[in-house]
C-alpha positions as CSV (number, residue, x, y, z in Angstrom):
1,X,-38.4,50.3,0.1
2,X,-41.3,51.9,-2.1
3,X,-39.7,51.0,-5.5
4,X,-38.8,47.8,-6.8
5,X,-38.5,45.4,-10.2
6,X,-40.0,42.0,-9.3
7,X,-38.1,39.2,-11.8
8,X,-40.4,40.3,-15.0
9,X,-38.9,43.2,-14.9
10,X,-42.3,45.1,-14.3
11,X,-41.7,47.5,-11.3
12,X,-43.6,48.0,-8.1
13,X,-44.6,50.1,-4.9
14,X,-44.3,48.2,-1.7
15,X,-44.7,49.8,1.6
16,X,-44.4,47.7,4.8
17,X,-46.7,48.4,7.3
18,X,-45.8,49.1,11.5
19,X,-44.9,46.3,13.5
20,X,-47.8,46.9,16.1
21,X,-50.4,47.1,12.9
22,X,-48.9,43.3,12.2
23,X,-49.6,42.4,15.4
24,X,-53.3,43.3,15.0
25,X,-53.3,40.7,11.9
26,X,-53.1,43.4,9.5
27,X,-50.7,42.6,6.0
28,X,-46.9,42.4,6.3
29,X,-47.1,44.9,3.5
30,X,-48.7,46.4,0.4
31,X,-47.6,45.8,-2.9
32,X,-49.3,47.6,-6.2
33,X,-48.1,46.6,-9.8
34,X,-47.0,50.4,-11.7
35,X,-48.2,48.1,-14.9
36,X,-44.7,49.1,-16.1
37,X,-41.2,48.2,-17.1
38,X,-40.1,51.9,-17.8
39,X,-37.8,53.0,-15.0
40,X,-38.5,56.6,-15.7
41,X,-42.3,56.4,-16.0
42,X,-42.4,53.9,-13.0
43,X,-40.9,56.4,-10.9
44,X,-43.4,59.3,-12.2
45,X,-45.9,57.0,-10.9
46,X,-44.6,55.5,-7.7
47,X,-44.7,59.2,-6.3
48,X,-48.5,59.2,-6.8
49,X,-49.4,55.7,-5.5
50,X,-46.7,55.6,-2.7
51,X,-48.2,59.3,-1.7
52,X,-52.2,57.6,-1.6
53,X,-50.8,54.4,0.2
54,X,-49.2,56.6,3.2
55,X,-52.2,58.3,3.7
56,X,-54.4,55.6,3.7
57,X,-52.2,53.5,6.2
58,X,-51.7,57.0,8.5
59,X,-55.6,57.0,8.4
60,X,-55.8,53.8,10.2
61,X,-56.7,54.1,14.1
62,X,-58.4,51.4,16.7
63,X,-61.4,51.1,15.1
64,X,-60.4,49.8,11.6
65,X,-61.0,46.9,10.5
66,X,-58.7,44.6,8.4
67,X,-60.9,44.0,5.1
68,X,-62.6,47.1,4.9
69,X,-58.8,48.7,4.8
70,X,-57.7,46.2,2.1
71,X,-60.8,46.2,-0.1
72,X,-60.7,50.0,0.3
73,X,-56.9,50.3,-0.7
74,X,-57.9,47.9,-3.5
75,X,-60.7,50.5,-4.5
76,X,-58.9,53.8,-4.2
77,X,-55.5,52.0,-6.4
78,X,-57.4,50.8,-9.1
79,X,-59.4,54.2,-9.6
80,X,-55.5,55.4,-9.5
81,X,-54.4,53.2,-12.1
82,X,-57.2,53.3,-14.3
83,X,-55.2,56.2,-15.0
84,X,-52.4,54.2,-16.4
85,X,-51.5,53.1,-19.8
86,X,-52.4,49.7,-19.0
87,X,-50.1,47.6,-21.4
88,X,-49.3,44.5,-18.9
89,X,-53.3,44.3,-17.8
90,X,-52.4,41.0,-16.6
91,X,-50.4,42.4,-14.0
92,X,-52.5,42.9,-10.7
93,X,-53.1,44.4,-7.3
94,X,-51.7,42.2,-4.2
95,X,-51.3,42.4,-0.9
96,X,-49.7,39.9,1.3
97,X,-51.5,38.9,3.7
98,X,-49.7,37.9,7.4
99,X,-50.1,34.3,8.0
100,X,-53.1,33.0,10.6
101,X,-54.0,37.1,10.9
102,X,-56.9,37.9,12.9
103,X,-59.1,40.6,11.6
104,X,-60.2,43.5,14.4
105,X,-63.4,44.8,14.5
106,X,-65.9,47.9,13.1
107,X,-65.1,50.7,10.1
108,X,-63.2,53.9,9.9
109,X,-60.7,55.0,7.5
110,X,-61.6,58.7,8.9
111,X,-59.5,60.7,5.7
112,X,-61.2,59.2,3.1
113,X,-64.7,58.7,5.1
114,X,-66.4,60.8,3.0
115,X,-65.3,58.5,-0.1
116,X,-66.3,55.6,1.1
117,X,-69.2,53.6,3.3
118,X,-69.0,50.1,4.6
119,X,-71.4,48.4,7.1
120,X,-70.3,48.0,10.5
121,X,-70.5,43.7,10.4
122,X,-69.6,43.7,14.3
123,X,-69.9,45.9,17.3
124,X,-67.1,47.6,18.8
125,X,-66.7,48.7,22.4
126,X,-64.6,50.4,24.8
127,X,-62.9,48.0,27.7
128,X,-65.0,50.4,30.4
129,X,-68.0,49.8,28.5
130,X,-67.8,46.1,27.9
131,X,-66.9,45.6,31.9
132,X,-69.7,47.5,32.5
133,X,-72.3,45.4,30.8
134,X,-70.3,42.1,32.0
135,X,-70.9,43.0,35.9
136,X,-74.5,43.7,35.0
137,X,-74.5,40.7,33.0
138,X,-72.9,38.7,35.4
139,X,-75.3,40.5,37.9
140,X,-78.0,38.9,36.5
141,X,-77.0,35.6,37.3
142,X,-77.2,33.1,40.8
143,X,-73.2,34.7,41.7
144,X,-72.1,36.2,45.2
145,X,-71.9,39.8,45.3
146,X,-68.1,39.2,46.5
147,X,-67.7,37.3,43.4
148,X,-68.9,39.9,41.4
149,X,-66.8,43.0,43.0
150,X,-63.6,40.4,42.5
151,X,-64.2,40.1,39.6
152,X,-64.8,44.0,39.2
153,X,-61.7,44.7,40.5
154,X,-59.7,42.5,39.2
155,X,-60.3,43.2,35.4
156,X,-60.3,46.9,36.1
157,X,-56.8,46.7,37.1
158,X,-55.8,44.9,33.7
159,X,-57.9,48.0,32.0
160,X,-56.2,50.5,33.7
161,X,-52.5,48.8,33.6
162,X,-53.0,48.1,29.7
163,X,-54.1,51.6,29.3
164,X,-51.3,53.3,31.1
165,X,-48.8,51.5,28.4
166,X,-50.8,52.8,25.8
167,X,-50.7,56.0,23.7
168,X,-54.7,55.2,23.7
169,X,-56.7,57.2,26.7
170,X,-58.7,54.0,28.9
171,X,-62.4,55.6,27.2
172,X,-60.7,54.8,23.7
173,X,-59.4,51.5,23.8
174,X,-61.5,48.6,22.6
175,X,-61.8,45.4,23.2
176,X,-60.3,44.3,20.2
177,X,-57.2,46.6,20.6
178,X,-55.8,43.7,22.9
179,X,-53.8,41.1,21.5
180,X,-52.1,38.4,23.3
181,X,-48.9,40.7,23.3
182,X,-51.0,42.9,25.6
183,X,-52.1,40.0,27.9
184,X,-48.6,38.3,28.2
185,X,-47.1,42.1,28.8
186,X,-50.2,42.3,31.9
187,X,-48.9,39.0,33.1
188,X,-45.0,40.2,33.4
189,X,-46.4,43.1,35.2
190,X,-48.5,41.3,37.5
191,X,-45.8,38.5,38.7
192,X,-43.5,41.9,39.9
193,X,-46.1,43.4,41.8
194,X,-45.6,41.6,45.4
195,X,-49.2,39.1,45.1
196,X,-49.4,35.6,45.4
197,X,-49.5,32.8,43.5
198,X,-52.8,32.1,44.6
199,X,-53.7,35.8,43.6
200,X,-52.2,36.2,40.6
201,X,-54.1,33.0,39.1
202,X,-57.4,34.3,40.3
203,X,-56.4,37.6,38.5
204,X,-55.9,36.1,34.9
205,X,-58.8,33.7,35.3
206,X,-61.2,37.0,36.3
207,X,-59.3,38.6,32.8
208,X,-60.2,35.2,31.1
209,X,-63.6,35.4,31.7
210,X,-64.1,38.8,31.2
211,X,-62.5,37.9,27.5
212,X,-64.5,34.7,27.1
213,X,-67.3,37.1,27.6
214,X,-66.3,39.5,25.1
215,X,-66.3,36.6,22.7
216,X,-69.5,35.3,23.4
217,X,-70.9,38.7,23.0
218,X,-69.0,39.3,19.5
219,X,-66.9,42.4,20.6
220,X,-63.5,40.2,19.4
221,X,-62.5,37.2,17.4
222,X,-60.8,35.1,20.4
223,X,-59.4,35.3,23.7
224,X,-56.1,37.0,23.7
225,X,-55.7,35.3,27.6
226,X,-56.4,31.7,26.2
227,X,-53.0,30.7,26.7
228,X,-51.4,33.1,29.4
229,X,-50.6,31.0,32.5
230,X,-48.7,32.3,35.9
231,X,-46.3,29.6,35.4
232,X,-45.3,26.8,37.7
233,X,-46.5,27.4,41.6
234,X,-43.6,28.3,43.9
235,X,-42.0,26.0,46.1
236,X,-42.8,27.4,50.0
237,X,-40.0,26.4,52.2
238,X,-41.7,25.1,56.0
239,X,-41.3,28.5,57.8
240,X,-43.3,30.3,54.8
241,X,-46.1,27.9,54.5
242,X,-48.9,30.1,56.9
243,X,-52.1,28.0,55.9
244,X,-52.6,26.1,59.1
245,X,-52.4,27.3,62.7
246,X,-49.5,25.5,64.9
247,X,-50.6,23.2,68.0
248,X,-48.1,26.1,69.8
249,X,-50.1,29.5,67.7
250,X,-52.9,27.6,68.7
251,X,-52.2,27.7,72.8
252,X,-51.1,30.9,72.4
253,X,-53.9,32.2,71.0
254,X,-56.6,29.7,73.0
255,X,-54.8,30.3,76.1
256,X,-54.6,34.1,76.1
257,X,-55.6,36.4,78.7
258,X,-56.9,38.4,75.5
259,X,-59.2,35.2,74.2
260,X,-60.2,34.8,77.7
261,X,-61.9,38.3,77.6
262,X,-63.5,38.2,73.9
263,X,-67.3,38.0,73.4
264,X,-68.9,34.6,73.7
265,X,-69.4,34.7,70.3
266,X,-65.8,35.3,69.2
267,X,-64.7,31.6,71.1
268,X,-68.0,29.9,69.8
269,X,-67.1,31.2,65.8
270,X,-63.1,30.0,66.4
271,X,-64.2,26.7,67.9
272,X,-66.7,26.2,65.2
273,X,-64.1,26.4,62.6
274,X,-61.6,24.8,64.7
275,X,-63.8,21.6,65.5
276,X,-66.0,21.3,62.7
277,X,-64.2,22.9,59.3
278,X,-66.8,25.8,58.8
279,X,-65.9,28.8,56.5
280,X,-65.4,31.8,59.0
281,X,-69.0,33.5,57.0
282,X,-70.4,30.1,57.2
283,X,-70.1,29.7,61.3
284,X,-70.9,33.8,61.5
285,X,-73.9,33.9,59.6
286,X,-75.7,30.7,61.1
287,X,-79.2,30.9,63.1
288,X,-80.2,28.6,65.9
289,X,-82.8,26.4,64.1
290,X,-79.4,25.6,62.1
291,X,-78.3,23.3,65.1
292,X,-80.2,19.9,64.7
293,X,-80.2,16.5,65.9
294,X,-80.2,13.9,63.0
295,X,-80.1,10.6,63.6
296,X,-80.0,11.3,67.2
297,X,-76.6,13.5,66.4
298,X,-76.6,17.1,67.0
299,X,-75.2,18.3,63.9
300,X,-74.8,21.7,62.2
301,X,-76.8,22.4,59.1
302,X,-74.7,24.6,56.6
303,X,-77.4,26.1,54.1
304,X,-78.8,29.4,52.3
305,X,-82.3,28.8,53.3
306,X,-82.1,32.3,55.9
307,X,-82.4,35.6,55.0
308,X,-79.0,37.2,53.4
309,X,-77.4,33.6,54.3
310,X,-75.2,32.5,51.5
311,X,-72.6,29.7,50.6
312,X,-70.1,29.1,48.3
313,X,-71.1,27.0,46.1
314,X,-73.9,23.9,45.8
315,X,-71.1,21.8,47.5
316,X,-71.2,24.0,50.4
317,X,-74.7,23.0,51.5
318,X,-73.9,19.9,54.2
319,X,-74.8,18.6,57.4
320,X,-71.4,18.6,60.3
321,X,-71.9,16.4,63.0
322,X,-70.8,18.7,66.4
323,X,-67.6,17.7,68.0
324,X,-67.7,16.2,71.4
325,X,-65.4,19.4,72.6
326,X,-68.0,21.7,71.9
327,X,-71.3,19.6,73.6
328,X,-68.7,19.5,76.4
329,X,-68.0,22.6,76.5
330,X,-71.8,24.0,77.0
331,X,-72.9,24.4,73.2
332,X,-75.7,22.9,73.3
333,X,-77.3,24.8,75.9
334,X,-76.1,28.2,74.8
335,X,-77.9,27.1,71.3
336,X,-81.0,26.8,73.4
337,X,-80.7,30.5,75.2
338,X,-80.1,31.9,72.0
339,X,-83.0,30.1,70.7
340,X,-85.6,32.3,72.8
341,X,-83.9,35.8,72.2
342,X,-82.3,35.7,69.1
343,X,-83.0,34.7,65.4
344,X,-79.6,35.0,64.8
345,X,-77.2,32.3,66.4
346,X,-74.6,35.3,66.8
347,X,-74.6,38.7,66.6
348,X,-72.1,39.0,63.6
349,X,-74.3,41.3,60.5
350,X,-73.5,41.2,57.3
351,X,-71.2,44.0,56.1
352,X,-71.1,46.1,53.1
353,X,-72.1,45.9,49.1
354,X,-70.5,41.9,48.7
355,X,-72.5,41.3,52.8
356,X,-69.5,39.8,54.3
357,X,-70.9,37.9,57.0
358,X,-67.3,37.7,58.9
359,X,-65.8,41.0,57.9
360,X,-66.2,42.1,61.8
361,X,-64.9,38.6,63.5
362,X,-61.8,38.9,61.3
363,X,-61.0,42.1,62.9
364,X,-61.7,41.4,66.0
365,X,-59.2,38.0,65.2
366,X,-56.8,40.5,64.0
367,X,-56.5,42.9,67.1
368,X,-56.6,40.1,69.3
369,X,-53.5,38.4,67.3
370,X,-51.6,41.7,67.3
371,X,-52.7,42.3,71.3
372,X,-50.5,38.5,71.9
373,X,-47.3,39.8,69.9
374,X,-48.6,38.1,66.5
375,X,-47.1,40.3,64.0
376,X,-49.0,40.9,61.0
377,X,-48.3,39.5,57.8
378,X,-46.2,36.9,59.7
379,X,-49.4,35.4,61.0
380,X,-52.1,32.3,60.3
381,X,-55.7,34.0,59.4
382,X,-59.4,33.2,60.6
383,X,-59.3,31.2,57.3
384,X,-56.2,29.0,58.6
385,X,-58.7,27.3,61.5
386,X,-60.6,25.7,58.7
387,X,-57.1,24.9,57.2
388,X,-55.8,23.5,59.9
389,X,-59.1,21.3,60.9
390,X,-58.4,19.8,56.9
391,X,-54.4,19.4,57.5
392,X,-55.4,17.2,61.0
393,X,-57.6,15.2,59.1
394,X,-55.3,14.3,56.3
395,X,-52.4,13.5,59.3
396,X,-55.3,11.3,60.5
397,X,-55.3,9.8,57.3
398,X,-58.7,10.1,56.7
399,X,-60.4,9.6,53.6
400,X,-60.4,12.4,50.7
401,X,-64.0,12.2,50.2
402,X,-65.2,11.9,54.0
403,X,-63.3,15.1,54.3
404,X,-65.0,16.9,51.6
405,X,-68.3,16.0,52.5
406,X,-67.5,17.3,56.0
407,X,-66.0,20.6,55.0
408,X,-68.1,21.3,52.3
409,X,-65.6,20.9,48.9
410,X,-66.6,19.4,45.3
411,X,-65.9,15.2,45.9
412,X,-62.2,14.6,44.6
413,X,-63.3,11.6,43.2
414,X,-65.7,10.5,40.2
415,X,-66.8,7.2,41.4
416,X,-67.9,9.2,44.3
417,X,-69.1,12.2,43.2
418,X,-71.3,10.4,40.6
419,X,-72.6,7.3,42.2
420,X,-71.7,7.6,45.8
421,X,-74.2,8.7,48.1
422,X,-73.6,11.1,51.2
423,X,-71.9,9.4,54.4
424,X,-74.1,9.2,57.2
425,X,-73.9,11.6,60.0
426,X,-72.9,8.7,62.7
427,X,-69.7,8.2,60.3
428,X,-68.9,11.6,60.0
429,X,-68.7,12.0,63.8
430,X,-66.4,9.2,64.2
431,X,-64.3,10.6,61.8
432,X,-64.5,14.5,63.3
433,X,-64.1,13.2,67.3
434,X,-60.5,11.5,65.9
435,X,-59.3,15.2,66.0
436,X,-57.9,16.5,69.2
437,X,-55.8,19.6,69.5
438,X,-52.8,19.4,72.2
439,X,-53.7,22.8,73.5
C-alpha cells in the first residue's frame, strides 16, 4: 500500500520494505506525511515521494548500512517536501523502526552517491578476506598447525555453502551479510550431509570462532552462531558404538600372521597405546631419552621439549609409568639399541603442512586391518587403542582423576584440578598393571 489516511485524516506514503532487508534489522517500513488532507493533491504528491522512496530502497546492496539509509531518506524527503505547501508543519517524517534491529555495517547508497557522503564508522570485509586474516591471526598464536588447517577447512565450507544459496558471488559477501537465518539454514545443511555428531559440533564451534573473531575485530555487531547448537547427541545402539577395540578385534589383530610380519616399530607404537593410553602422534613422535626411570620406575615422558614434537594441549605433558607387559616383552632393551643409533625412538617423520607425526602408522594400521577381513568403515581406528586402554580403566573402576593424569586429559574434578597435586608414578603403575587384555 503506498497511499493511505491515518485517523487525522492527513494522508501518507508507506512502502514496506523486502522481508530479507528486515532480516538484516532494517525498518518494517517507511512512512512520509504528504502534509495533506486533500485526496486529489495527496495523490499528485504520492507519485513523486513513492517514485524517490523505490529508488532509494532498489539502491540498497550489502554494503549499506541501516542509519546512513534512514538519515539519508530523511534528507532527500524533506528537501522533497520543502516543496510542499506546508499547512499541517506539525506533521512529521517517520519510519518504524523493526524491534531489537541490528544495524549492518559501512556506506553506499550507490544512485544517489554523488548526493550524498557519510563516513565509513566501521570496516567492512568479505568472508574470504576476514578468514584470511583469522588463520594468520590465529597463526600467530601457540596453536597446532592441524588446529589451524581444521579450522581452515571447516569455516571455508560454511563460506562456500552460504554462498552457493546466495544471489551474492563468495568475493562479495561480507561478514555482516550473515544473520542467524544464514547460520541456522548452514546447520540444516550440515546435519543431512552423512558426518558425525562429533563432527558436526566441531564444525559450528570452528564457525563460532571464526564469528567471535569477526566481532572482536569490529567487522559485525554479534555472532549470528551464538545460539546454533547440533541438537541433542544420538543414541548409538551397542553394534554402532566403534570407539574401543574388542578383546576378540584385539586377537584378531594381535594374533595375525599380518601383525606378526609388521615393522618393530608398528607392534611397539600399538602396544604403547594399548598398555599405556598414548595418543597414536604422541607414541610416534617420542625419542629415546623420553624413556626414564623415576623413582626407580621406568616411565615414559610425554613432552614437546624435541624438535617438531608437539602435544595437545598443556594437559598432555605427563609422566606414564611402563606396563609390566612391555619390560616383559623386551622394551627396555630395544630403548637402549635405539639409544646408540637413533635420536628418534622410531622411525615415524612428521608428515605434511599440520606434521602429523602418525599419518604413516595409521596407514600402515589400515592395510593391515583390511589384509585380516576388517572392512573399512566398519572398523575400530589407531585412535580406539587409546579408547579402549580408558574404557578398561573405567570397568576397573578406577578413579576419574588417576585416569586423566595417566592419559593426559584436563582433571574432571575442581578439587583436583585446583589443589590436588600429581599422583606419584609408584601409584600410577599400580593402577596401569591392573589392565590385562585376554588376548
Amino acid at each position: 500500500m503506498y497511499l493511505y489516511r491515518a485517523p487525522n485524516n492527513v494522508y501518507f506514503t508507506r512502502i514496506c520494505l523486502a522481508k530479507y532487508l528486515r532480516d538484516k534489522g532494517f525498518p518494517f517500513d517507511v512512512k512520509v506525511s504528504l502534509l495533506t488532507r486533500d485526496r486529489a493533491e495527496a495523490v499528485i504528491r504520492n507519485i513523486e515521494v513513492a517514485g524517490t522512496l523505490k529508488k532509494i530502497i532498489k539502491s540498497i546492496d550489502h554494503k549499506t548500512r541501516i542509519n546512513d539509509f534512514i538519515r539519508y531518506v530523511d534528507e532527500v524527503i524533506n528537501n522533497l517536501r520543502a516543496q510542499f505547501d506546508a499547512d499541517d508543519s506539525d506533521i512529521t517524517f517517520n519510519i518504524t523502526p523493526k524491534p531489537h534491529f541490528i544495524p549492518i555495517r559501512d556506506t553506499k547508497l550507490s544512485e544517489h552517491r554523488e548526493s550524498t557522503t557519510v563516513a565509513q564508522v566501521m570496516p567492512v570485509l568479505a568472508l574470504n578476506e576476514a578468514l584470511s586474516a583469522f588463520i594468520i591471526s590465529k597463526q600467530k598464536s601457540a596453536i597446532r598447525p592441524l588446529s589451524i588447517k581444521q579450522l581452515e577447512q571447516r569455516t571455508r565450507h560454511f563460506i562456500d555453502t552460504v554462498s552457493s544459496k546466495s544471489t551474492l558471488k563468495a568475493e562479495s559477501k561480507c561478514v555482516h551479510d550473515i544473520t542467524s537465518a544464514d547460520a541456522m539454514t548452514y546447520r540444516d545443511a550440515l546435519l543431512t550431509q552423512g558426518r558425525s555428531y562429533k563432527s558436526n559440533k566441531e564444525y559450528l564451534a570452528a564457525i563460532f570462532q571464526f564469528f567471535k573473531w569477526c566481532q572482536l575485530m569490529n567487522y559485525c555487531t554479534s555472532n549470528p552462531f551464538e545460539s546454533v547448537t547440533v541438537g541433542q547427541k544420538p543414541k548409538a545402539k551397542p553394534n554402532q558404538s566403534r570407539d574401543r577395540w574388542t578383546h576378540i578385534e584385539l586377537k584378531r589383530l594381535l594374533r595375525s600372521s599380518s601383525f606378526e610380519a609388521s615393522t618393530t616399530d608398528f607392534k611397539w607404537v600399538t602396544r604403547l597405546m594399548l598398555y599405556g593410553g598414548l595418543r597414536p602422534s604422541e607414541a610416534c613422535q617420542l625419542k629415546p631419552a623420553d624413556i626414564k626411570l623415576i623413582d626407580g620406575i621406568h616411565c615414559i615422558s610425554v613432552d614437546d621439549s624435541g624438535d617438531a614434537q608437539r602435544l595437545k594441549n598443556i594437559n598432555a605433558k605427563r609422566h606414564v609409568p611402563i606396563h609390566k607387559y612391555l619390560l616383559e616383552q623386551g622394551f627396555i632393551a630395544f630403548v637402549e639399541q635405539r639409544k646408540s643409533t637413533h635420536t628418534q625412538l622410531f622411525h615415524y617423520k612428521p608428515v605434511g603442512i599440520i606434521e602429523d607425526w602418525s599419518k604413516t602408522y595409521c596407514k600402515q594400521l589400515a592395510k593391515l586391518q583390511t589384509d585380516i577381513g576388517m572392512q573399512a568403515n566398519q572398523r575400530p581406528t589407531s585412535y580406539g587403542f587409546r579408547h579402549t586402554f580408558i574404557d578398561e580403566m573405567k570397568q576397573l573402576d578406577i578413579s576419574e582423576h588417576i585416569v586423566a593424569q595417566i592419559v593426559g586429559h584436563a582433571n574432571p574434578n575442581i578439587t583436583f584440578s585446583r589443589y590436588g597435586k600429581d599422583v606419584n608414578v609408584d601409584a600410577l603403575l599400580k593402577d596401569i598393571e591392573r589392565i590385562e587384555y585376554q588376548i
